[in-house]
C-alpha positions in Angstrom: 23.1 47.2 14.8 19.5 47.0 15.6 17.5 49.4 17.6 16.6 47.9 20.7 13.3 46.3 21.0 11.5 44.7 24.0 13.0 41.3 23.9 16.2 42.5 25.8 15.1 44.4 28.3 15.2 41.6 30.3 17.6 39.9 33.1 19.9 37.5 31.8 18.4 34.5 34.3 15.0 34.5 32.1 17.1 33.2 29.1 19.0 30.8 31.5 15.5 29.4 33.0 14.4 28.7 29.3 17.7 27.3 28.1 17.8 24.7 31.2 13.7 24.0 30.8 14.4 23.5 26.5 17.2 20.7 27.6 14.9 19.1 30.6 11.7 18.6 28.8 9.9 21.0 30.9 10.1 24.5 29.1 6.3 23.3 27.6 4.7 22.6 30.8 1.6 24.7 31.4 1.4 26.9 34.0 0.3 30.0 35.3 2.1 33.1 36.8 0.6 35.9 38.8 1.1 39.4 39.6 0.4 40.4 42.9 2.4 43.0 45.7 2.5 41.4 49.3 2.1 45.2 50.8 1.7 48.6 49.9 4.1 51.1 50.2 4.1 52.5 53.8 1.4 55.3 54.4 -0.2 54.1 51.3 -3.9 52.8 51.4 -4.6 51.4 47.9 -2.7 51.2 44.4 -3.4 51.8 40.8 -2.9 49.6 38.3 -1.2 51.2 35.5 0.5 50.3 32.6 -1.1 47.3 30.7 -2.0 49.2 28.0 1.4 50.2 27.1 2.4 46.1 28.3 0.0 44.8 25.9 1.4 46.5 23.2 4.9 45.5 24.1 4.0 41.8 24.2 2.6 41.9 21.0 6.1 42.8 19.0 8.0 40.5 21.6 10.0 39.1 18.8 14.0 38.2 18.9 15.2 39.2 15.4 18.4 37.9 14.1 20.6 40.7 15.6 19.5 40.1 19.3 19.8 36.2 18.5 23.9 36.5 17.1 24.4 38.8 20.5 23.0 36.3 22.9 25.0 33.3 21.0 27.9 34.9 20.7 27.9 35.8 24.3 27.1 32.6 26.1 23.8 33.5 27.2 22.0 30.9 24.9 22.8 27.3 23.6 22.0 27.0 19.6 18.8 25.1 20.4 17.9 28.0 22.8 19.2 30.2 20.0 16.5 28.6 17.5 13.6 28.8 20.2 14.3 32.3 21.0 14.4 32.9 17.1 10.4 31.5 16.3 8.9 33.0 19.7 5.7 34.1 19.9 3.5 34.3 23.0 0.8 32.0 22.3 -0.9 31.9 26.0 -3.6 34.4 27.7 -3.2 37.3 29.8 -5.7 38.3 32.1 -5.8 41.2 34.8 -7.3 44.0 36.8 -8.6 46.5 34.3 -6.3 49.4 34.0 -7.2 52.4 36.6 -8.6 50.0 39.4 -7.4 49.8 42.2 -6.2 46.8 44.1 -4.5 45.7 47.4 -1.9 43.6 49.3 -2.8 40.2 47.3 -4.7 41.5 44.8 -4.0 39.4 41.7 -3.7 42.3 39.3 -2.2 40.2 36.1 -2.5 36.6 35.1 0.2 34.8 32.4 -1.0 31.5 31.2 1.1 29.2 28.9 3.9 27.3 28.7 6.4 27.7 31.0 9.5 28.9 28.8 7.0 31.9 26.7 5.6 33.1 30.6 8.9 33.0 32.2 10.8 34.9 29.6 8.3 37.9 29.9 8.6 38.3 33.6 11.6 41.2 33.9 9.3 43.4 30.8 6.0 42.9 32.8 7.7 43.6 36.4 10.0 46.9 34.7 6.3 48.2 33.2 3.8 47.4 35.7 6.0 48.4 39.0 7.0 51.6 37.3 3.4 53.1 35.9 1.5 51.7 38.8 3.9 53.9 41.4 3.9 56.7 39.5 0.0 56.3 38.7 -0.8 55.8 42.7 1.3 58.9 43.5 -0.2 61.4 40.9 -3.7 59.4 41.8 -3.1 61.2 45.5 -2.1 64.0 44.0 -5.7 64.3 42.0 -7.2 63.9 45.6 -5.2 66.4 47.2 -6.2 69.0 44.6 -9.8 68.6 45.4 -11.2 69.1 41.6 -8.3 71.4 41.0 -6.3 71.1 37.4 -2.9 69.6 37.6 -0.1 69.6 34.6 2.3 66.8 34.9 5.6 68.8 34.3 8.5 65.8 35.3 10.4 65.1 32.1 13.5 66.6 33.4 13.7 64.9 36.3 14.2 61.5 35.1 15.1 58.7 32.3 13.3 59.9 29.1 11.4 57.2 28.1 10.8 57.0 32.2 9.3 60.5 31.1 6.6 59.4 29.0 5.4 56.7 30.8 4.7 59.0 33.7 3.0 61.4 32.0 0.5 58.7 30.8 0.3 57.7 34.1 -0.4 61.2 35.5 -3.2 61.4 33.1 -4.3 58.2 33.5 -4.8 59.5 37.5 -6.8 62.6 36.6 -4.1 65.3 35.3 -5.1 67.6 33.0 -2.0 68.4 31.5 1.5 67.2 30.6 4.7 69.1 29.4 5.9 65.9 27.4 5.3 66.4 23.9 6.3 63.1 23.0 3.7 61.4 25.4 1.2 63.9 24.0 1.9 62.3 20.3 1.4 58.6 21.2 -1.2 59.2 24.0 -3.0 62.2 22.6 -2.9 63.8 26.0 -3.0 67.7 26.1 0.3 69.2 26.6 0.9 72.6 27.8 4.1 74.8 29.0 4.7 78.5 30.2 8.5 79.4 29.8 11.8 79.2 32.2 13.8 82.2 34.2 16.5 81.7 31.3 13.7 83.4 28.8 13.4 86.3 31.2 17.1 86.6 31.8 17.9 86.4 28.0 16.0 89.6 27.5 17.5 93.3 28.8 14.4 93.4 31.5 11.2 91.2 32.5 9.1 93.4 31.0 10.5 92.8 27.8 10.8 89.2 28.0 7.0 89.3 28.7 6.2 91.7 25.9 7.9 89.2 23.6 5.9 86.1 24.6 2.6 87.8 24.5 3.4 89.3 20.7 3.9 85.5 20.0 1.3 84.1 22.2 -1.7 86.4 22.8 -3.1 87.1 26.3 -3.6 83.6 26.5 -0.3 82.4 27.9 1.0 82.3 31.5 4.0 84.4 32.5 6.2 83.5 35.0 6.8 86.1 37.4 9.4 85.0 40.2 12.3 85.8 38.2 13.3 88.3 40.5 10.6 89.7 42.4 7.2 88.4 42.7 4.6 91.7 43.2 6.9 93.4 40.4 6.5 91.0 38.4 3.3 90.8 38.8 2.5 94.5 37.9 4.3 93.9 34.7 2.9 91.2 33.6 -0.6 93.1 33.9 1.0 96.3 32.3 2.1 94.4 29.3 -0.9 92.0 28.8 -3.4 93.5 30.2 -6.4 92.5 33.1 -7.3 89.5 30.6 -4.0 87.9 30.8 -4.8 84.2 30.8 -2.5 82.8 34.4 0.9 83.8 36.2 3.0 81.2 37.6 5.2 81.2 41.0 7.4 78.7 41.0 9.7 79.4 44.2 9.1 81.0 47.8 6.3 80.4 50.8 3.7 79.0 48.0 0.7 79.8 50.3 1.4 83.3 51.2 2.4 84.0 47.6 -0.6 82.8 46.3 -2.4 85.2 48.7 -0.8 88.1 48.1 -0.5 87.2 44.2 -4.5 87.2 44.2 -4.7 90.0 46.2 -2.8 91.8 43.8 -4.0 91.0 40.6 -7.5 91.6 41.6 -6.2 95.6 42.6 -5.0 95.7 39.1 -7.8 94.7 38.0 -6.8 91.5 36.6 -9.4 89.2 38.5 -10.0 86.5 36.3 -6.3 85.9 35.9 -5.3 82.5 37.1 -2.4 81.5 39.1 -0.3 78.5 38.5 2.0 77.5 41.3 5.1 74.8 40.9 8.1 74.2 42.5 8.9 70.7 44.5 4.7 69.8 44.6 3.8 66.3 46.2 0.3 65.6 47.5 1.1 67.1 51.0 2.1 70.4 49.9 -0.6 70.6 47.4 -3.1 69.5 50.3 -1.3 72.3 52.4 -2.2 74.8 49.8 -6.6 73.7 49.5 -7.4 77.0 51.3 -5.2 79.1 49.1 -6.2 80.8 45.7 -4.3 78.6 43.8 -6.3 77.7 39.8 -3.4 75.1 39.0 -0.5 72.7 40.0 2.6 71.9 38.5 4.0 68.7 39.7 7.1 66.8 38.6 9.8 65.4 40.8 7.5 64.0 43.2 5.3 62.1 40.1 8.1 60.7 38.4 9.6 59.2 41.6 6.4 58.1 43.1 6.4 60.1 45.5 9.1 58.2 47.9 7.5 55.1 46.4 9.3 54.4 43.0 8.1 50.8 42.7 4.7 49.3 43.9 6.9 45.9 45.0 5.1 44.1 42.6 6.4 40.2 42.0 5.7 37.6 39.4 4.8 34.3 40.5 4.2 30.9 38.9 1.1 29.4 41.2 0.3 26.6 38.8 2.1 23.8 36.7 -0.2 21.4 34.9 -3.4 22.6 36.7 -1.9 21.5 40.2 -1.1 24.4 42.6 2.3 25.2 43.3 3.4 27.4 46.5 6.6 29.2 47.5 6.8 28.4 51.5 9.5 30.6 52.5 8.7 32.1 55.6 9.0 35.9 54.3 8.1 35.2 51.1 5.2 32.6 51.1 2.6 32.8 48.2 -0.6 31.1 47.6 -1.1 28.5 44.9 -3.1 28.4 42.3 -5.1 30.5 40.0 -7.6 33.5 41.4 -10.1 35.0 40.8 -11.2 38.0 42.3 -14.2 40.2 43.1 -15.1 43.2 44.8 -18.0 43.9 46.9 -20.4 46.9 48.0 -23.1 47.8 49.5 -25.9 48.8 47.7 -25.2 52.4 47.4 -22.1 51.0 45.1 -19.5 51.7 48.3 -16.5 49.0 48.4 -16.4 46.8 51.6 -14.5 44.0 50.3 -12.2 42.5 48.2 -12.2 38.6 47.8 -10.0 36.3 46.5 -10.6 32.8 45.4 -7.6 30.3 44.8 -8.5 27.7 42.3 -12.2 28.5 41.9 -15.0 30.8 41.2 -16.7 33.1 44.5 -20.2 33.0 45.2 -21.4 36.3 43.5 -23.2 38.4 46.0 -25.4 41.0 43.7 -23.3 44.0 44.1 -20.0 42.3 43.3 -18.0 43.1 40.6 -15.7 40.9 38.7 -11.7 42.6 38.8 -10.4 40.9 35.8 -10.7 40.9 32.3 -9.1 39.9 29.3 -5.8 41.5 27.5 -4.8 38.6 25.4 -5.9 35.2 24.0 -4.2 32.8 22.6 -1.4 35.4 21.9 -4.1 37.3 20.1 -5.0 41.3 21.2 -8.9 41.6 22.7 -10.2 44.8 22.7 -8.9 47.4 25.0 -10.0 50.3 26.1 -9.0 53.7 25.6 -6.9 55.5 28.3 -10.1 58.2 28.4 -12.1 55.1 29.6 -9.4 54.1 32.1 -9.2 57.4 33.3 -12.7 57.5 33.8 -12.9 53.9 35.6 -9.9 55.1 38.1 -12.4 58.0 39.1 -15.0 55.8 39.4 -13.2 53.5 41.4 -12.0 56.5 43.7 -15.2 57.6 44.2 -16.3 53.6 45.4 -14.0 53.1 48.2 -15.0 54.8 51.8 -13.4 58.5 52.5 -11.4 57.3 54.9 -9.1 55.1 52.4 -8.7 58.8 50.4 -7.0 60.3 53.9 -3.3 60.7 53.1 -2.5 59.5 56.3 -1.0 56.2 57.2 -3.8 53.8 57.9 -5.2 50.1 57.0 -6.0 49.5 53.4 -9.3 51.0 52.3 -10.7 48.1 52.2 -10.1 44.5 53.4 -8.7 41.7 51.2 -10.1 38.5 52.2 -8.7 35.0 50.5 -11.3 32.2 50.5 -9.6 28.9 51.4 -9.2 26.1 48.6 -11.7 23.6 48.5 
């Protein structure tokens, strides 16, 4: 039995597209399929694109060995010549897109698939699954990063969700500006800093808190952080201290009325002299409660539940659309559902001072560049081969420069317009 690869996790109608196009004589056309959301999730102002590093990397071992082939024979889903197709695929066509950590709009043509028709079509379930999933939870933990106002963050949401759901958030949530992430496993492919405290069950294993805590400093030096809501907050508190000492490194409160315990918490520790001693709070964090907490005396935020899930939004409602067959523009007209044809291209303007007033879109042509304008996409593959990518430091670094672009107002985490205007320039 083989262990499962990308290939099948996929719907079944991809296959049933390819198998029908293989027997008509259209499965080689060329075309062109976009990515693109029609709206942002409600109270949201921009997204993040997230997630093309870790697609780019899938597509390139999208291969059907011989096990997946037998399984989708043997159950119907393919014809033997489909069977044979499936068995020498190889995506031979270009990808290009949004860079990952920008940030785009309703309309905004983040990702572009150009080849045939049957080696685009089959990819669309794996580039929907990745793309909607990391760009939510990237957009959520990017509001998040706002909300703290320069203050760290550790991504802490592995236990809240599907375990390879896990990892992807935590790149994500780093990706966005978090410091930290519990996931070790996302910390060995990603190289992201992990970091972790203990639970209330190592408190309650031990005959009293103060032991527990004795025990984790013997094994971790001063420079650990002891959680100290176990059973009650100043007490534990004064323990901690007792046992560790002033220098101990953070406490962390991870239940109760988070702003007055934060209060009283650093009121505290600075009467036991214990002033440079951090405090971590967790517990059910999404950008409103960690906005609610800005005037508090808070070092550090856990976040998880509200990460993984997006926040309320779980998927940006991102769609893949074929806008082009041959080089002629094709166009969904359904009144809901409309799309525009052809290929974009996109830029994004500013002002002089590098602030973003615009985003423009141009079906089947190239805009007239304006000096400040900045070209949105780039290349991820060509000709089926790899280009050079950059590292998620630098996309983590172009998502904060991107933040910083767009006017205050499209920060506010209040319900309003897009932050900036998307504006599609007619077809010649």
């Amino acid at each position: 039995m083989s262990t499962l690869g990308p290939t099948l996790l996929t719907d079944h109608y991809e296959l049933t597209m390819v198998r029908a196009a293989l027997r008509d004589g259209t499965a080689d056309r060329r075309c062109v399929f976009e990515v693109f959301s029609r709206r942002l999730p409600t109270g949201r102002r921009y997204g993040v694109v997230a997630g093309t590093g870790r697609l780019v990397e899938l597509i390139r071992n999208f291969r059907f060995d011989e096990d997946e082939v037998d399984f989708l024979r043997r159950t119907g889903v393919v014809d033997d010549a489909t069977a044979q197709w499936l068995t020498a695929y190889r995506f031979t066509g270009d990808i290009d897109g949004y860079a990952e950590g920008e940030l785009f709009f309703p309309g905004s043509p983040i990702l572009t698939v150009s080849g045939t028709f049957a080696e685009c079509v089959v990819l669309e379930t794996l580039v929907l699954s990745v793309l909607n999933h990391d760009c939510a939870t990237a957009a959520a933990a990017t509001r998040m990063v706002t909300a703290a106002r320069g203050r760290a963050l550790i991504e802490m949401g592995s236990r809240r969700t599907h375990e390879e759901a896990a990892v992807a958030t935590a790149r994500a949530a780093y990706l966005a500006g978090f410091r930290f992430t519990s996931n070790l496993a996302a910390g060995e492919r990603y190289g992201i800093p992990t970091a972790g405290t203990a639970a209330h069950a190592f408190t309650l294993l031990h005959v009293d808190e103060r032991t527990a805590f004795a025990s984790q400093v013997a094994t971790l030096g001063k420079d650990t952080t002891l959680l100290v809501d176990t059973y009650d907050i100043s007490q534990g508190i004064r323990n901690a201290i007792a046992v560790a000492g002033p220098d101990l490194r953070a406490i962390r409160i991870d239940s109760g009325d988070l702003a007055v315990m934060a209060q009283q918490s650093r009121d505290l520790l600075d009467s036991l002299g214990a002033t440079e001693t951090k405090i971590i709070v967790s517990g059910d964090l999404d950008e409103y409660a960690i906005a609610a907490l800005a005037a508090e005396p808070v070092d550090m935020y856990g976040a998880g539940t509200a990460v993984v899930t997006g926040s309320g939004a779980p998927t940006a409602s991102l769609v893949y659309k074929l806008v082009e067959v041959e080089g002629r523009p094709v166009v969904k007209r359904s009144e809901q559902k409309a799309t525009i044809g052809g290929r974009k291209v996109a830029v994004r303007r500013h002002k002089p001072t590098g602030t973003a007033t615009e985003e423009v879109i141009v079906p089947q042509g190239v805009p007239e560049r304006q000096p400040n304008d900045r070209l949105l996409q780039r290349t991820y593959l060509a000709g089926g081969a790899v280009a050079t990518q950059p590292t998620l430091d630098e996309s983590r670094e172009h998502l904060r420069q991107c933040l910083i672009s767009i006017p205050w107002e499209g920060l506010k985490l209040s319900a309003g317009d897009p932050a900036i205007p998307v504006t599609v320039v007619p077809a010649d």
